[in-house]
C-alpha positions in Angstrom: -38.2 68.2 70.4 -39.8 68.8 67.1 -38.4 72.3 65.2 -41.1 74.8 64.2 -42.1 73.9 60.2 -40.1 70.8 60.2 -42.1 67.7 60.3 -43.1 64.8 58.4 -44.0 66.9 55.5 -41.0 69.2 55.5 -39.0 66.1 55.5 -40.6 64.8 52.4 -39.7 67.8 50.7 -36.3 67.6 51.0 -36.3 64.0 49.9 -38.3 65.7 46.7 -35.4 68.3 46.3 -32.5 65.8 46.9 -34.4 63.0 44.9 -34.7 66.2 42.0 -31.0 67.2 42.4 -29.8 63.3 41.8 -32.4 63.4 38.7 -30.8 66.6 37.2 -27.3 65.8 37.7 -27.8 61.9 35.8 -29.5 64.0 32.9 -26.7 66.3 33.0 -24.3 63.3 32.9 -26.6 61.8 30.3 -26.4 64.5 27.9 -22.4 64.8 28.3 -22.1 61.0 27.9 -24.3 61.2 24.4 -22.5 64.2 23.3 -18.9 62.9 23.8 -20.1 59.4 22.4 -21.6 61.4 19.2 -18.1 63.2 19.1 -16.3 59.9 19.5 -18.3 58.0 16.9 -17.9 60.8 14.1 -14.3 60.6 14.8 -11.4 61.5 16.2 -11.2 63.9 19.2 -9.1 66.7 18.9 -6.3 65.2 20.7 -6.2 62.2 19.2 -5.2 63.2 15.4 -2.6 62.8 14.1 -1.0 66.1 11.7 0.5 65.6 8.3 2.1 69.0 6.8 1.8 69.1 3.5 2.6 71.9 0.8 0.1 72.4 -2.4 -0.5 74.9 -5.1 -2.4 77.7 -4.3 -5.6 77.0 -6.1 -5.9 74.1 -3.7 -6.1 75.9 -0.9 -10.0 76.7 -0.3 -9.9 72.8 -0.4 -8.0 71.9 2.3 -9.4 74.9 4.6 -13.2 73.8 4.0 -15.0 73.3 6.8 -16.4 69.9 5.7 -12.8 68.7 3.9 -11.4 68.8 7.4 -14.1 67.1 9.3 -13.7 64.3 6.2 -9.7 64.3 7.2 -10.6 64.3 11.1 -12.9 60.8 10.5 -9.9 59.2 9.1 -8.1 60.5 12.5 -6.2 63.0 9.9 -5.1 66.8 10.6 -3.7 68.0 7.6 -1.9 71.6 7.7 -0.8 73.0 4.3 1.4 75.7 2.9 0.9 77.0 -0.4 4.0 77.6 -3.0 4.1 78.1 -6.7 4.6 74.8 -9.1 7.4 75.6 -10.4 8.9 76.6 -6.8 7.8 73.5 -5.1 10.0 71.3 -7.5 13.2 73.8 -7.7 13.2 76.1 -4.5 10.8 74.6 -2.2 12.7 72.5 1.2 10.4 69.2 1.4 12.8 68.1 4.1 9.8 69.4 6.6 6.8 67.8 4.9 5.0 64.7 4.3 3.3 65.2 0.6 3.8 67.9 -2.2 1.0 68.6 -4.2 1.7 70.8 -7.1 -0.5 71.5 -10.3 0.8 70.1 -13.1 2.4 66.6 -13.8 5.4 67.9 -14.9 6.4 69.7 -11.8 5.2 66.4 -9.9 7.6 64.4 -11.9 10.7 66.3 -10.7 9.9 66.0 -7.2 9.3 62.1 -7.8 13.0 61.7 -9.3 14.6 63.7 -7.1 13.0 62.2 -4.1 13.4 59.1 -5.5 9.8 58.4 -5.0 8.1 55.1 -6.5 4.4 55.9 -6.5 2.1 59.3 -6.8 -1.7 60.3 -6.7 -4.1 62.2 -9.3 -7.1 62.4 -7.5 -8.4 65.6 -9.3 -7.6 67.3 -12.2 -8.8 70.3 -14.2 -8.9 71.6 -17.8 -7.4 75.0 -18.6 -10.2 77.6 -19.9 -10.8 81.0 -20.1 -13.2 83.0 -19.0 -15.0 86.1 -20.5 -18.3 87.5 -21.1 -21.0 87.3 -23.7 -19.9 90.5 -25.4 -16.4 88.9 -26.2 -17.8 85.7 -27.5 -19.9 87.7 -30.0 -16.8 89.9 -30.9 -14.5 86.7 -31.2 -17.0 84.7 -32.6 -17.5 87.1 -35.5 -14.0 87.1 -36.1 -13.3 83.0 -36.4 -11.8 83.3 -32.8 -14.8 81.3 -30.8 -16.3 78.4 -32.3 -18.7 75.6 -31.1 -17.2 72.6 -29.5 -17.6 69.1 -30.0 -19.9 68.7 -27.7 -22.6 72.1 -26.1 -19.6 74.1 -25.1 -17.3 77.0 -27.0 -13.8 76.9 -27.7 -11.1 79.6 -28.2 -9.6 78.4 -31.6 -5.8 78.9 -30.3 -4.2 79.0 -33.8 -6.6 81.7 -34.7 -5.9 83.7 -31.6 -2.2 83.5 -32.2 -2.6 85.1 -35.7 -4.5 87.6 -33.9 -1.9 88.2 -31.0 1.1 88.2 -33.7 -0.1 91.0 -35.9 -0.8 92.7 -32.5 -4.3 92.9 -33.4 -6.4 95.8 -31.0 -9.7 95.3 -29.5 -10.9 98.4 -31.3 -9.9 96.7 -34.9 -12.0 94.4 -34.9 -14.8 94.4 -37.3 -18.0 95.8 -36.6 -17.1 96.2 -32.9 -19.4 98.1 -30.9 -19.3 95.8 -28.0 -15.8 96.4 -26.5 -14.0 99.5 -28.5 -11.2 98.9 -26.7 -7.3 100.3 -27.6 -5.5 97.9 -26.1 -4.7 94.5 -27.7 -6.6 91.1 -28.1 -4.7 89.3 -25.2 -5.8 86.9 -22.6 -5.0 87.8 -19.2 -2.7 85.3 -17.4 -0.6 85.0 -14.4 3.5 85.4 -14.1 5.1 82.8 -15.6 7.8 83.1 -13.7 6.5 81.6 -11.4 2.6 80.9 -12.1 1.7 76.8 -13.3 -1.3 78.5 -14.9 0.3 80.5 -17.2 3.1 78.0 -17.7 0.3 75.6 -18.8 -1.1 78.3 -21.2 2.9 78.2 -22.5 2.5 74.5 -22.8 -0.3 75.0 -25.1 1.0 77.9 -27.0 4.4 76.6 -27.6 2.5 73.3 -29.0 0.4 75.0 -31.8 3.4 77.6 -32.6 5.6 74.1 -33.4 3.2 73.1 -35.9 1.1 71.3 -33.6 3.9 69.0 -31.5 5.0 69.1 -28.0 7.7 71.4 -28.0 10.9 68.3 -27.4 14.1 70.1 -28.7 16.2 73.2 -28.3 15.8 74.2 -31.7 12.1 73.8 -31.6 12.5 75.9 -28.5 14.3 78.7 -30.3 11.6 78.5 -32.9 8.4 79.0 -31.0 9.5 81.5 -28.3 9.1 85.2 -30.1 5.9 84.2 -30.6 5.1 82.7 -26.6 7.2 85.4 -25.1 4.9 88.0 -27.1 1.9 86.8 -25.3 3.4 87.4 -21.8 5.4 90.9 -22.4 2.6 92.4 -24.3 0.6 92.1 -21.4 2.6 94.7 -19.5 1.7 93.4 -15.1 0.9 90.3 -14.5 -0.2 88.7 -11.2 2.1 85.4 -9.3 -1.1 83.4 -9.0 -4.1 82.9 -10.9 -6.9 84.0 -8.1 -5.4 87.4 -9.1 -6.5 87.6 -12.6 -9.9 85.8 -11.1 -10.7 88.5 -8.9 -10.4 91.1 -11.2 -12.6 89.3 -13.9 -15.3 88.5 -10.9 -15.0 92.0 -9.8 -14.2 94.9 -12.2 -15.9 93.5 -15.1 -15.4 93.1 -18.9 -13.9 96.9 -18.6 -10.6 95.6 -17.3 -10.3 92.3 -17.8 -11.9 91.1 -21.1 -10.7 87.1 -21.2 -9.0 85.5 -18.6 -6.7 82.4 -18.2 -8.4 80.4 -15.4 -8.6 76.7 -13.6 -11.8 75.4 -15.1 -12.3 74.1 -11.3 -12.6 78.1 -10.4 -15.6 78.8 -12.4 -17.3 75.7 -11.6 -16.4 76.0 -8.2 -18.5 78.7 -7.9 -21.1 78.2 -9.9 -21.6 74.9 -8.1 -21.1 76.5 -4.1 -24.1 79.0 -5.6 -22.3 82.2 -4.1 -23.5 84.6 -6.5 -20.3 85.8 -8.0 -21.1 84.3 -11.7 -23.4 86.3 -13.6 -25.4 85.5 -16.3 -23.3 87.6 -18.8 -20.4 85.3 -18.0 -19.0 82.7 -19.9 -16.2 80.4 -19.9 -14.7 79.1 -23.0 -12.4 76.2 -23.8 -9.1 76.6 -25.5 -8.7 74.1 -28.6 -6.6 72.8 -27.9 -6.4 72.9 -24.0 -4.1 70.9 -21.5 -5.5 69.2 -18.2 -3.6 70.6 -15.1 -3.4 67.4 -13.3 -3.2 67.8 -9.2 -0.6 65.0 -8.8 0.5 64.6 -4.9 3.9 63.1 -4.3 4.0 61.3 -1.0 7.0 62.3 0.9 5.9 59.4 4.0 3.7 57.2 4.9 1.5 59.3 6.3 1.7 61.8 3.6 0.7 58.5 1.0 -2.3 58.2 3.2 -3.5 61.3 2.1 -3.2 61.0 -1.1 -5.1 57.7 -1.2 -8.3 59.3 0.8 -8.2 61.8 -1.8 -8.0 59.1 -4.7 -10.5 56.8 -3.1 -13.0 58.1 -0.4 -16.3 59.2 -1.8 -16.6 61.7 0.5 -13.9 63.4 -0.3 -14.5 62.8 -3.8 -18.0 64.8 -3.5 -16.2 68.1 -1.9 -13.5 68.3 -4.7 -16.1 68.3 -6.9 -17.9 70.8 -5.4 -14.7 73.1 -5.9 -15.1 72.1 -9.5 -12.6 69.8 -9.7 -13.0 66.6 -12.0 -12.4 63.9 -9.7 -11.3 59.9 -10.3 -14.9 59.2 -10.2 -16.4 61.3 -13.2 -19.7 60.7 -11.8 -19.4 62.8 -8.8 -17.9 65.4 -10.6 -21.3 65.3 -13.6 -23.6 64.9 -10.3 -22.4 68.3 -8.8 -22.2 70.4 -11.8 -25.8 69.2 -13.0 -27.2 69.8 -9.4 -26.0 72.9 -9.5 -27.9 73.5 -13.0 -24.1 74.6 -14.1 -22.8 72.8 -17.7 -19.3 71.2 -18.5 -18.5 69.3 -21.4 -18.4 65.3 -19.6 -15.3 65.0 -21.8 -12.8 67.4 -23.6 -11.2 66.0 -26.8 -9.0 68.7 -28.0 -6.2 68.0 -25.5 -2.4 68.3 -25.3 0.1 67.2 -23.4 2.8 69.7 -21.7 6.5 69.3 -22.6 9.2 68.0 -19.7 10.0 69.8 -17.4 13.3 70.6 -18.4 12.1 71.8 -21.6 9.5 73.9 -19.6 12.0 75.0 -17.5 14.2 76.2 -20.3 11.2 77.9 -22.3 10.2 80.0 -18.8 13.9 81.2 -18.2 14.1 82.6 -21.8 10.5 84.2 -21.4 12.0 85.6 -17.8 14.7 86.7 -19.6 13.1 89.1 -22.2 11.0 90.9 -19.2 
């Protein structure tokens, strides 16, 4: 007995629709399989990375949180999870015992960990210059008044003996010759971090306390009694300062000339944002070189095998090498770091001759507890 409507051609039909279910689910499955391949083939899944904790300086931070920098980490089957500590803490206060690499800021705090930990072998894969930055107004003023010169090369220094002179005789804004620009009653000071427990500022120490001992690395505690009325001066004079040096950043990005007239910064900062294109540097802005400066050199200490991994990806893959220069930092490969700062129609002297290095870190040390103790 035939059912009404179902015949021959009804039967086809539901051949059509089965034969177009099958057909829809292999697609389905297709596109599943191509995704999880594509997944599979740019690295790692989730599941399968393996996490190395780390602890870094602050200004590192935006680095290891980028997007793309952990993609880069995942291809390498990396997760890398950071906490963020002062310098100075991470080789004094900090407990290592729970991660696999320190990275601090400066070579001398990365020395101390090495000894202590008894480590044979560390990694600089970036570095950056200290500068300072300001606006066009101030370079005319400072200019003027000897402060600012011309580089060696088509960049402007801050001439650091001068602006000692200036910051000894407690020199105001407002007596300045012919100023008109920035009539300010508050003295000629750069704006820098807490050096209790800042590396910025204690970099900004390092060079001070060089030019204040007649041009030498600060290496003995009589040269250390000699140089520090005139470093302390620089921090106390300044009244509050800020623990770390996005602080001081901020307020030169956001409140202008008005409040914060030069400012001691990581050259990578600047840069960094000049080179990301985010809007934030304005044409008035400017960013001068101290002369001399000192390179804050990003030295990680591996604390395992794991944690050396790292630091050789960040030594050694291009890739990686590309994004730390696109947060300004000067990278192993000076080419990546020229390619990002011209592509981004930003300027930075290729090389920086005027350089100093900073004292122990013992001698630090001792420098910083007498400045703490004056406060």
């Amino acid at each position: 007995m035939i059912t009404p409507g179902w015949g021959t051609r009804g039967q086809v039909n539901v051949v059509k629709r089965q034969v177009s279910v099958g057909l829809a689910v292999v697609l389905v499955l297709a596109v599943v399989a191509v995704i999880v391949w594509g997944r599979e083939d740019d690295g790692a899944t989730a599941g399968d990375l393996t996490t190395v904790r780390g602890v870094i300086g602050s200004e590192k931070q935006a680095f290891f949180t980028d997007q793309r920098v952990v993609d880069a980490f995942a291809r390498h089957g990396l997760r890398i999870e950071v906490d963020t500590a002062g310098s100075r803490q991470l080789a004094t206060t900090v407990d290592l015992g729970k991660y696999e690499f320190a990275f601090p800021s400066s070579s001398p705090a990365a020395q101390k960990i090495q000894r202590d930990r008894k480590v044979t072998a560390v990694h600089t894969p970036f570095q950056s210059p200290m500068a300072v930055a300001t606006f066009e107004p101030i370079v005319g003023l400072l200019t003027a008044a000897g402060v600012v010169r011309k580089g060696a090369g088509d960049y402007q220094v801050l001439d650091v003996p001068r602006y000692l002179e200036l910051a000894k005789a407690g020199t105001r804004w407002d007596q300045l010759p012919g100023n008109t620009a920035y009539p300010a009653r508050k003295n000629v000071l750069v704006t820098t971090t807490d050096p209790r427990e800042s590396n910025s500022a204690a970099m900004y120490l390092a060079i001070a306390s060089f030019v204040a001992n007649g041009n030498a690395v600060v290496s003995s505690p009589e040269q250390e009694a000699k140089v520090l009325p005139d470093v302390a001066r620089l921090f106390l004079d300044q009244g509050y300062t800020q623990n770390s040096t996005e602080g001081p950043f901020e307020d030169y990005l956001s409140a202008g000339m008005g409040k914060t007239p030069l400012a001691l910064i990581y050259e990578s900062q600047f840069l960094g944002r000049q080179v990301r294109g985010d809007g934030s540097i304005r044409p008035d802005m400017r960013m001068l070189y101290p002369a001399p400066t000192v390179y804050s050199k990003h030295t990680l200490v591996p604390l395992s095998g794991n944690g050396d991994r790292v630091g050789q990806l960040l030594s050694t893959d291009p890739g990686l090498g590309r994004l730390a220069a696109s947060h300004g930092f000067r990278t192993t490969d000076p080419k990546l770091f020229a390619e990002a700062v011209a592509q981004a129609g930003a300027s930075a002297p290729a090389d920086l001759v005027d350089t100093v290095e900073p004292p122990s870190f013992e001698t630090l040390e001792r420098l910083l507890d007498e400045v703490k103790k004056r406060y």
